[in-house]
N, C-alpha and C positions, 0 to 999 in steps of 0.2 A: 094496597098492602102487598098483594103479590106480586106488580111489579117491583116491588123494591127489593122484596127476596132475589126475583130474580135477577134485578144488577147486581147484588150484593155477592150469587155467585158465578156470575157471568165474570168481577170483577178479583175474584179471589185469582182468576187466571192470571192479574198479576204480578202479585207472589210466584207463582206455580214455573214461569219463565224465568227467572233468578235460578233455577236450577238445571234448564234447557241450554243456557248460552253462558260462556264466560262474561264475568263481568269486569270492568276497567276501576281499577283502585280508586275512590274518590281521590285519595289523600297523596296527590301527584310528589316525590321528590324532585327537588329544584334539581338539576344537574349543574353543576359550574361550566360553561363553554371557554374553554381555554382561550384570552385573546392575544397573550401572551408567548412568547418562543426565545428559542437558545441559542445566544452567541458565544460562536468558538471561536478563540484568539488565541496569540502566542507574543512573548516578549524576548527578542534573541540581539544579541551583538551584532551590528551591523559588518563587520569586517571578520570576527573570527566563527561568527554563528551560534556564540555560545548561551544559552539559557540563561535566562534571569527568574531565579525563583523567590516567591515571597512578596511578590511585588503586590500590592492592594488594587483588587478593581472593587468598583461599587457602582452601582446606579440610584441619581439624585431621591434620596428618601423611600432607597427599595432594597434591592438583594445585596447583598457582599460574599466577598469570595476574592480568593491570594493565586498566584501562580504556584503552581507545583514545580518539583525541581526539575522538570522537562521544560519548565519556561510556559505550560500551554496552561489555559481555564477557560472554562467557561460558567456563562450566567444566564440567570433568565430575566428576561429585556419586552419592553413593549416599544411599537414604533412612536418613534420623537421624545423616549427618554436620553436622559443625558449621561455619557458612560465615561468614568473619572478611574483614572488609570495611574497609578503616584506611586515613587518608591523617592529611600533618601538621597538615590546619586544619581538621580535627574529628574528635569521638567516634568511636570504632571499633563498629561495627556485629558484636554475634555471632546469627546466625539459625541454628535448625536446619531443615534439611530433611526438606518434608514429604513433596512428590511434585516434578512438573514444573513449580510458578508460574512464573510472572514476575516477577522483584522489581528495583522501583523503591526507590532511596533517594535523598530529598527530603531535599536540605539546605537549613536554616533559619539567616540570621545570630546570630551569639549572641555572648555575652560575650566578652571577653578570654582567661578562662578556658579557651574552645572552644567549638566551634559545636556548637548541638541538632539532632540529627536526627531523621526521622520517617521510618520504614521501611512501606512499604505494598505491597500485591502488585494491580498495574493490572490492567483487565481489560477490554481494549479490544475492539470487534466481530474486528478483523484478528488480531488476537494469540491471542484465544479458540478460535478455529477452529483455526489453528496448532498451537495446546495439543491440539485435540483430535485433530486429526489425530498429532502425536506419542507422543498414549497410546496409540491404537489400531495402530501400526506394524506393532510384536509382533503383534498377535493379531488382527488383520483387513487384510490388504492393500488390497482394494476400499472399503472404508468408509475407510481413510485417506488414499486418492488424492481421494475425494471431497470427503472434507473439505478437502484441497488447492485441487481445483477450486472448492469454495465461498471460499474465500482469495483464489484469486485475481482472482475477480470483487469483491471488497471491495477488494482491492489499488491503493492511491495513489499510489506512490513507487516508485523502481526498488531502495530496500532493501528493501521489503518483498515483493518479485516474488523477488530473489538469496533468501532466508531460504524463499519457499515452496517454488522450486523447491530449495533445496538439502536442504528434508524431504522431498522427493519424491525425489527422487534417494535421500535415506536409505532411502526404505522398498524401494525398487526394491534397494538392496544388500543390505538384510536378507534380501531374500525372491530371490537370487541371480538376478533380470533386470541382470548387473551392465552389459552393453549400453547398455538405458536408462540406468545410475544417469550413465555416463558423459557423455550426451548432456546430461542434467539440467543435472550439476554446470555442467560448458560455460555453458550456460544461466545458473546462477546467479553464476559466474563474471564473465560478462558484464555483469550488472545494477550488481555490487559484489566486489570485490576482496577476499577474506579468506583469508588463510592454513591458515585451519582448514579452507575447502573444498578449499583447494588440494592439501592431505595429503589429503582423500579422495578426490579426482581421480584422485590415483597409486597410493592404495589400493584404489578402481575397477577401474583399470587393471591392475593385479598380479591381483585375481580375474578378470580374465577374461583372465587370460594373455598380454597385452600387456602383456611385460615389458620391451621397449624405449621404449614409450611413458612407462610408469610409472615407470624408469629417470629419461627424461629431465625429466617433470616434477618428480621431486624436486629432481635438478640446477639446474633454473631456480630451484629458491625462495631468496629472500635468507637464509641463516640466521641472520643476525643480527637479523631481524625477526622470531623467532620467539622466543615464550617458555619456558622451561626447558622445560614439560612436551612442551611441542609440538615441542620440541629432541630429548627421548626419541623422542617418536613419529617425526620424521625421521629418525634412526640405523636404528630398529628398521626402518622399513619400507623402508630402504636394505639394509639384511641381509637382510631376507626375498627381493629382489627377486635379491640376488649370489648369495643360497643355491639359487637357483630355476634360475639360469641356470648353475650348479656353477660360479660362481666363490670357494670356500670363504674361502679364506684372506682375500678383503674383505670377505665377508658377517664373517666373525669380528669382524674387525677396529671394522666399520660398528657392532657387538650392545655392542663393548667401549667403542664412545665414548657410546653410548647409555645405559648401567650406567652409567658415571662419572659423570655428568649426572644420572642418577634416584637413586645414592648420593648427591653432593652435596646436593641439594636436597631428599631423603628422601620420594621418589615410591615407595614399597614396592610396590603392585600389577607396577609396570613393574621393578623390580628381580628378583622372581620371575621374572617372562616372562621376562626377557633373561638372568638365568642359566641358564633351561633353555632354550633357543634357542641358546646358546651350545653348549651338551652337545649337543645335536642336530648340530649343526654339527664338532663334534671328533669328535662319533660319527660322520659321511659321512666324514670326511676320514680318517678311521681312526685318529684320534689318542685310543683310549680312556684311558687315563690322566687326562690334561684332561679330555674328554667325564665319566668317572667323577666328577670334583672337581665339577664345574660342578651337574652332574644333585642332588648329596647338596648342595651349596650353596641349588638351589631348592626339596628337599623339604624343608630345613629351614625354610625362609623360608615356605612353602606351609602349612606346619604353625603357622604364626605367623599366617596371616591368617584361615580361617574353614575349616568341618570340606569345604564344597563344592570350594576351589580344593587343600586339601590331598590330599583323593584323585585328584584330577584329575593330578595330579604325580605320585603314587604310580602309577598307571598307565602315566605318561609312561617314568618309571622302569623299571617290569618291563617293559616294551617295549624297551626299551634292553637291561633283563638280556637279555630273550630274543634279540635280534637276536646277541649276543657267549655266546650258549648257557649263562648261567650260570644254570640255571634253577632250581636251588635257591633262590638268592636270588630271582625271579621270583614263585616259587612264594609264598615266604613273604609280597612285598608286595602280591601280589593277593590272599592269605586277608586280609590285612588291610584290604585295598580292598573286601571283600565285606562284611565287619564294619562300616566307616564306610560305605559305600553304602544297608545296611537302613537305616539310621539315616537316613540324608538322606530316603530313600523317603515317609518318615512325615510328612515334612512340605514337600519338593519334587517336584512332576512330573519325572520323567527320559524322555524318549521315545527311542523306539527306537535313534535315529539318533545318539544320545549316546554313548560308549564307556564310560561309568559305568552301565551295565545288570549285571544281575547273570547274564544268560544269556552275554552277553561274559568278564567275569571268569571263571565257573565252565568256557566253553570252551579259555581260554587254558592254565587250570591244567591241565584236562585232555588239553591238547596240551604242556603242558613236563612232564609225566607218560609220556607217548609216547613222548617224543623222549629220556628216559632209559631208553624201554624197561620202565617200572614200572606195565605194563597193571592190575594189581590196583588201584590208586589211580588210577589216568587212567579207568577204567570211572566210578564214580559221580560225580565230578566231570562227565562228557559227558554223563551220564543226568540233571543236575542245570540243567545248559543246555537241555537238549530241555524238558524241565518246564518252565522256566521261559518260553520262547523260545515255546512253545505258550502258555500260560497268555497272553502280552503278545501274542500273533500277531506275533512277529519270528521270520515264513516263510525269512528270510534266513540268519541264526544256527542256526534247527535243520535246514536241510541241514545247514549244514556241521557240525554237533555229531554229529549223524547218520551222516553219511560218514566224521567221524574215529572214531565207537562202531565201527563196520563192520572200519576197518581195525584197529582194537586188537583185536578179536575176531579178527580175521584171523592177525593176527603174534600174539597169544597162544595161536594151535592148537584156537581153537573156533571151527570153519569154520560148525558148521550154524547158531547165533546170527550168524554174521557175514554169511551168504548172507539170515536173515531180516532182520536189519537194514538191508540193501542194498535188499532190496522197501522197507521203510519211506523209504530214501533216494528212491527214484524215484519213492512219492507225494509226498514230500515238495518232488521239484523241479516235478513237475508243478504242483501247489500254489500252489506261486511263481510261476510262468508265470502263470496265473490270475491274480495277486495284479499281473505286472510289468503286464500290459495293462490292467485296472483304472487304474492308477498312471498310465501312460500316457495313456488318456482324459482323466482327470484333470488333468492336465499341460496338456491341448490347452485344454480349458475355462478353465483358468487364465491362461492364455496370453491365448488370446485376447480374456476381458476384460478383462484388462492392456492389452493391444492399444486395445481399445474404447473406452478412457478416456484412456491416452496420448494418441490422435487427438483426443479432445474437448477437451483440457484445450492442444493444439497449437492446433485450432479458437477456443477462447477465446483464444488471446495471438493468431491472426491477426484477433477481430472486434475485441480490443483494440486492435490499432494502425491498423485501419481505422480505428474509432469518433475515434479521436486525431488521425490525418490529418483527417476531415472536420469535427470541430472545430477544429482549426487553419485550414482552408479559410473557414471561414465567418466568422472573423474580418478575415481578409488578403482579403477577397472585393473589396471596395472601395478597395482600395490596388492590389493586382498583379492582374490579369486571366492574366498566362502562368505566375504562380507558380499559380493554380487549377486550370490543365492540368498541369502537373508534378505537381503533389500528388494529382488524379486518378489520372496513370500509374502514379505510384509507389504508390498503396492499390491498383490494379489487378494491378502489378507483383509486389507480396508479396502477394495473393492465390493470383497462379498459383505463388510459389514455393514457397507454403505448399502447394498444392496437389499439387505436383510432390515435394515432400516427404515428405507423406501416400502418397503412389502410391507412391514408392523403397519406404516402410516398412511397407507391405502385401504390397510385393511381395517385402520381404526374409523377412516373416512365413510369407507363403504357402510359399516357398522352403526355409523351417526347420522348416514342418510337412512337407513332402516329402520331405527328408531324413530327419525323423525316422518317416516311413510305413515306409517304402525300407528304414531300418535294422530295424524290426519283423519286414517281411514276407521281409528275404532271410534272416531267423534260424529264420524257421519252415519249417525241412524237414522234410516230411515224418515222422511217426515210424513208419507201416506200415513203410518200407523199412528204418530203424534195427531194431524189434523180431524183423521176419523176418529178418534176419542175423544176430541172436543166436539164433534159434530154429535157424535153419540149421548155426550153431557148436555148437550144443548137440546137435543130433542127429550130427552128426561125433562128439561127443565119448561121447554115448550108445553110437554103435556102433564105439567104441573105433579112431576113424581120429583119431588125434592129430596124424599130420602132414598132412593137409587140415585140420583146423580151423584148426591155426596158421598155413598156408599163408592159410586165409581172412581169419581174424584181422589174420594184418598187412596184407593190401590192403585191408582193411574201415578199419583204424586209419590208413589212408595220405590213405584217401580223406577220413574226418571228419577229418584234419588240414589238409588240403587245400579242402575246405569253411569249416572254420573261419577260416584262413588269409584267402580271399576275401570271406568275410560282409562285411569290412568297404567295400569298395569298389562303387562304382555299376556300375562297368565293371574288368573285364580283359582283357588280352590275348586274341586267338583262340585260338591256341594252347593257352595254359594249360587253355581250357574245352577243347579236343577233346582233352588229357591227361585232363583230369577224367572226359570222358563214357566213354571207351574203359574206365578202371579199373572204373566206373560199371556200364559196359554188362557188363564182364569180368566183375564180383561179379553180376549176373543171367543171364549166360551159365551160370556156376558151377552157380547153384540148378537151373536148366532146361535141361543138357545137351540130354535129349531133346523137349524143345519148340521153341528154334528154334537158327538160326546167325545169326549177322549180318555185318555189312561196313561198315566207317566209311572212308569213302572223301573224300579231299580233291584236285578237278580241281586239275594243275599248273601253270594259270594262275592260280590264288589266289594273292593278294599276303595271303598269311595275317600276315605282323609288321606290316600297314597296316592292321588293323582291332580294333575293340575290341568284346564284348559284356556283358551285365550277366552276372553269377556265378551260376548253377545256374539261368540259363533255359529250358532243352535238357530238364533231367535227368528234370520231371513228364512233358513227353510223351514219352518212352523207358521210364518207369514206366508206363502206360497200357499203350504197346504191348504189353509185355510181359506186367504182371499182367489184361488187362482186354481183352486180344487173343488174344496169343500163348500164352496161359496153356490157354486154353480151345481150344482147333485140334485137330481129333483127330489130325493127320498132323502132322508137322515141318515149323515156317514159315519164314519170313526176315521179319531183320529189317535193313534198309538207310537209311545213314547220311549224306547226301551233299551238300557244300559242293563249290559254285560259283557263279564270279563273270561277276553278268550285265553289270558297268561298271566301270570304272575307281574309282568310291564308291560300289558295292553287290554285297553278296553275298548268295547264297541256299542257305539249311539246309534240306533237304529230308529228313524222316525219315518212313518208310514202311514199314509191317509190312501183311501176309495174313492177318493175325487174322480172327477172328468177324466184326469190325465195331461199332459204335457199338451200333446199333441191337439187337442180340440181347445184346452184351455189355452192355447197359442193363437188359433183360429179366430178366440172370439176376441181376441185386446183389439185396441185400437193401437193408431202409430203410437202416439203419447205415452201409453201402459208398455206397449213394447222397450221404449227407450227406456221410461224408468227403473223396469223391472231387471234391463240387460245390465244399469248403470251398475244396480242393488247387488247382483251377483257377480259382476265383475270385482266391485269392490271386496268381495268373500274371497273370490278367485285370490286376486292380488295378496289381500291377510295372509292367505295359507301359503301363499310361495313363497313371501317371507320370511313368515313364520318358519317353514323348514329348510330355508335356503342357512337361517340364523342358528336351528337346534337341529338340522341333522334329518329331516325327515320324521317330523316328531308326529304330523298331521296329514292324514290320507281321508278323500272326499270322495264317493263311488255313488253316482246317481243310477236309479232305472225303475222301468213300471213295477209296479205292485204286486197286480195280476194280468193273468193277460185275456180273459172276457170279460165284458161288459163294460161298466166305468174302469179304466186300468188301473187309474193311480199313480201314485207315485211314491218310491221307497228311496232314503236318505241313508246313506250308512256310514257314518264317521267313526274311522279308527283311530285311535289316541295311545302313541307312545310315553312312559313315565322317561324323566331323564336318567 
């Protein structure tokens, strides 16, 4: 019987990790991977050059779209559809597609009969670059800005600046800088007017969550100026934006005028999407009935178009069972999502971040195996995800596969497999950590040549319209003498605001690598202090004192909630941190009754609800004291806690222990303690140089001995400016 106590809270620890480590959404959104791309053409008079507008293109039982009175359109085309090109006063043009040309069609006068055409694919310096920037989108972000920036030093005309910048903005959305795409689009915007940038302006805007902005650009667009398909695309990405904002019943609404439009005109890809966006939508709103019609309306239709978009539904699907617990049925369309997934495997890449992985699938089944309770079948399905999820390095997936093996071992009554599977969870989150700051680095590097070529490619449209202005000048030089000082000012003018520009956008970069520092470093706490409190519950539990362990257990669980709770913030309240530390300090008191006492004291002139400090700044020097001072003192120390305010906007943290001292407590670490402890404080270090690199010198850290005979000690003084 007392063994079972004891797994019972050996095994509460885990719960207690759910609050330690971020955890990975069960409930994965499909992403659509675009296989689809945009061809641009023109239809012009062979001999006098002149545009043919109105002309009809379509692709065989997909997009439609007319020529504008420039003669140019474009469509959106997958490779080996059929592209039908047909007006009244000539021959109907059928082409199949091969990749991304450009295709011109040269009309020739001709007979009575109808006019001869001659279909050819142009291959101009401006255009080819273009091209090649648009194949490399996908698979190289930096080589297709470049190609951009070679574009637009070729660049003539203000349509061919709207078109580069508007691929540039493309690639910036694919590769989720949706910031920049925004700014682009603007840009391209500006040069020339087109509706099809204008949906992506708002679809821009929706990914980076300006969704009143995104809102209101679609609102502005004419819709009677838009073509059926781009009619779909307005509806849809009206829906997504009311679904976003929970205003269901228009997003529905928006999804169903969008279907009636891709029915009529027999847009099949878009009739799929917006059937199951639909069922999305009945599913939040709780109207499963409908949700249920809509959902089997797109996996039929999904099963009609190619084996990739069909399991991608199926998924979409047993996500839906599971959210409404039907997990038999869940169960069944994931074995079957596993079956058509090997099969794609053979001949498409699927990377990690896809939800058509098969260590996803085999986890899910193995979690709606759990959740009926049927551990026998929910085991090899999670040992199926771990395999695989190792095999692919998605560190992400085998924790969680991992943690949920742990806990089916648990609630099946085989504690000691489920106590070892729980070690393999903790390497496995370790792991991850490893893997998230790698990921991280990565990010910054990324970043910031994105950063580096933005500016250049900024740099080029401002030597551009210098170069413009002083050829303009050199013309008018002899006519106007005051127009050559205005034109001076103003190349001087957009110099500096070009400059002034560049400065905003380094300085917003700098700002978002800060942030993203800030959020790394308040996430790394310490884990001596985590491990020895489980060591310390463990030995409670070894010498059979169950109710201190639990006593400890929950102010330990108080604490990481409390912690966690904060991680996300720069600053909190005072207060809140001297609740923190007391608990803090209370769970080190616990361990080291007979080491020291201590006293958190706050002077009653503190205007403690008028100031704010960053979250667990305090907690590494009060871990010192105690492990790396007070630890080692042959007698019983003190350790004292003490906030006071030297001004009206500043206070002073003064924490002070009798310990050994620095300098012997230095002596005795080992290599190991040295490393960890310089890591711990580096990482403080860093905090605060941010910290006031960001607010000005908000945060000043002054170390030195205590006293200076006997044990010295060590005295802490942190001063805190208000904003």
């Amino acid at each position: 019987m007392k063994d079972i106590k004891k797994y019972s809270i050996l095994f509460s620890f885990l719960f207690l990790s759910h609050f330690l480590f971020s955890q990975q959404n069960d409930e994965s959104v499909v992403e659509k991977q675009e296989t689809s791309f945009v061809v641009r053409g023109s239809v012009k008079e062979v001999e006098t050059h002149k545009p043919i507008s109105h002309v009809e293109v379509s692709v065989n039982g997909g997009a439609y779209t007319t020529t504008n009175l420039a003669g140019d359109f474009r469509i959106e085309v997958k490779k080996g559809d059929k592209l039908i090109i047909s007006h009244k006063d000539f021959i109907t043009v059928n082409y199949t597609i091969k990749n991304g040309e450009r295709i011109v069609v040269q009309v020739h006068p001709g007979s009575e009969e109808g006019a001869l055409y001659k279909r050819k694919i142009v291959v101009k310096p401006f255009n080819s670059i273009i091209d090649s920037a648009v194949v490399y989108l996908k698979k190289d972000a930096e080589k297709s800005i470049q190609f951009i920036t070679e574009a637009l030093s070729q660049s003539n005309t203000t349509k061919q600046n709207a078109e580069a910048y508007e691929v540039l903005a493309d690639i910036y959305l694919h590769w989720k800088q949706y910031d920049l795409a925004i700014s682009n689009y603007k840009i391209s915007l500006q040069n020339n007017t087109l509706n099809e940038v204008v949906l992506k302006l708002a679809k821009a805007y929706y990914k980076n969550k300006d969704y009143q902005e995104s809102l209101q650009t679609y609102q502005n667009i004419n819709l009677a100026s838009l073509s059926n398909y781009q009619k779909t695309v307005y509806y849809e990405g009206l829906g997504d934006v009311y679904k976003k904002i929970v205003q269901l019943d228009t997003a529905i609404s928006n999804y169903k005028k969008g279907l009636a439009i891709a029915e009529k005109h027999l847009i099949k890809p878009k009739i799929t999407d917006l059937n199951s966006k639909i069922g999305e939508a009945y599913n939040a709103s709780g109207e499963l009935k409908e949700a249920n019609t809509f959902f089997e309306n797109a996996l039929d239709l999904a099963s009609q178009e190619n084996k990739k978009r069909a399991v991608e539904e199926k998924v979409k699907v047993a996500d839906f069972q599971n959210d409404n617990m039907a997990y038999e049925d869940e169960i069944q369309l994931r074995k079957e999502a596993i079956e058509e997934i090997s099969e794609l495997e053979s001949d498409t890449l699927i990377d990690n971040e896809s939800a058509l992985t098969l260590q996803k699938q085999n986890y899910k089944i193995g979690n709606a195996y759990y959740q009926q309770k049927d551990y026998v079948n929910a085991v090899p399905y999670l040992e199926k995800s771990i395999a695989e999820a190792d095999s692919r390095e998605d560190f992400l997936v085998k924790k969680d596969a991992i943690r949920k093996l742990s806990e089916t071992h648990r609630d099946a009554g085989d504690y000691n497999k489920a106590l070892e599977t729980y070690k393999a969870y903790q390497e496995a989150v370790d792991t991850l950590y490893v893997k998230m700051d790698q990921e991280i680095t990565q990010a910054r590097r990324f970043n910031k040549s994105i950063a580096e070529k933005q500016n250049r490619i900024s740099s080029l449209e401002s030597d551009r319209a210098l170069s413009l202005s002083n050829y303009q000048l050199s013309i008018e030089q002899s006519k106007r003498q005051k127009l050559i000082i205005y034109s001076l000012f103003g190349g001087v003018l957009l110099l500096l605001i070009a400059a002034y520009l560049m400065y905003k956008y380094i300085k917003q970069q700098k700002l978002a690598n800060n942030l993203l520092a800030l959020k790394s470093l308040r996430s790394q706490m310490n884990p001596h202090f985590i491990f020895n409190a489980l060591n310390s519950v463990n030995s409670f539990i070894a010498s059979n004192d169950e109710r201190t362990a639990n006593r400890y257990l929950s102010d330990f669980s108080q604490l990481m909630r409390a912690v966690l709770e904060n991680s996300e913030q720069d600053f909190i309240p005072l207060q809140k941190e001297v609740d923190l530390l007391e608990l803090y300090t209370q769970l080190e008191h616990f361990r080291f009754k007979d080491k020291f006492y201590y006293s958190i004291t706050v002077e009653d002139n503190v205007a403690i609800n008028e100031f704010q400090i960053p979250p667990m700044l305090l907690q590494p020097y009060i871990e010192n004291a105690v492990w790396h001072g007070l630890r080692y003192k042959e007698e019983k120390g003190k350790l004292e806690i003490n906030i006071s305010q030297k001004s009206a906007d500043e206070i002073t943290i003064a924490i002070m222990d009798d310990g050994i001292g620095r300098e012997k407590s230095k002596s005795l670490k080992t290599e190991n303690q040295k490393k960890q402890n310089s890591q711990g404080m580096n990482n403080i270090k860093k905090r605060v140089a941010i910290l006031n690199e960001m607010y000005k010198d908000k945060v000043n850290v002054f170390i030195d001995d205590y006293q200076t005979e006997g044990d010295k000690g060590t005295k802490v003084v942190v001063t805190l400016k208000k904003d």
